[in-house]
C-alpha positions, 0 to 999 in steps of 0.5 A: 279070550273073554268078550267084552261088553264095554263099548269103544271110546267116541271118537273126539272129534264129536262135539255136543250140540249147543244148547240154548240157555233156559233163560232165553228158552223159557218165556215168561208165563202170563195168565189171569185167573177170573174169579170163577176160577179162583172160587173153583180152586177155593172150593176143591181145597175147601172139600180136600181138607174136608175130606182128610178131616173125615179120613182122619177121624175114621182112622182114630175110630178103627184104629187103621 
């Protein structure tokens, strides 16, 4: 007789545990940016989008 690798069924009398609804469990995110974050943020997408800009230029040069 060949052996199996299924396992027994749980029993029914298992019930899942209750979960809280995400609603409830999520508190609402209160956070304010100063404006020395915000010029921060401005600049790094600012030096990104540069940076691509190079990356694409060099790829149309050497046909990467």
């Amino acid at each position: 007789m060949p052996a199996t690798t299924l396992l027994p069924p749980r029993p029914l009398t298992r019930r899942a545990a209750p979960r809280k609804s995400t609603a409830r469990a999520k508190k609402p995110f209160k956070f304010e940016l100063t404006a020395e974050d915000i010029a921060l943020d401005n600049a790094i997408s600012a030096a990104a989008v540069r940076q691509l800009a190079i990356r694409r230029k060099l790829r149309e040069i050497f046909a990467l």
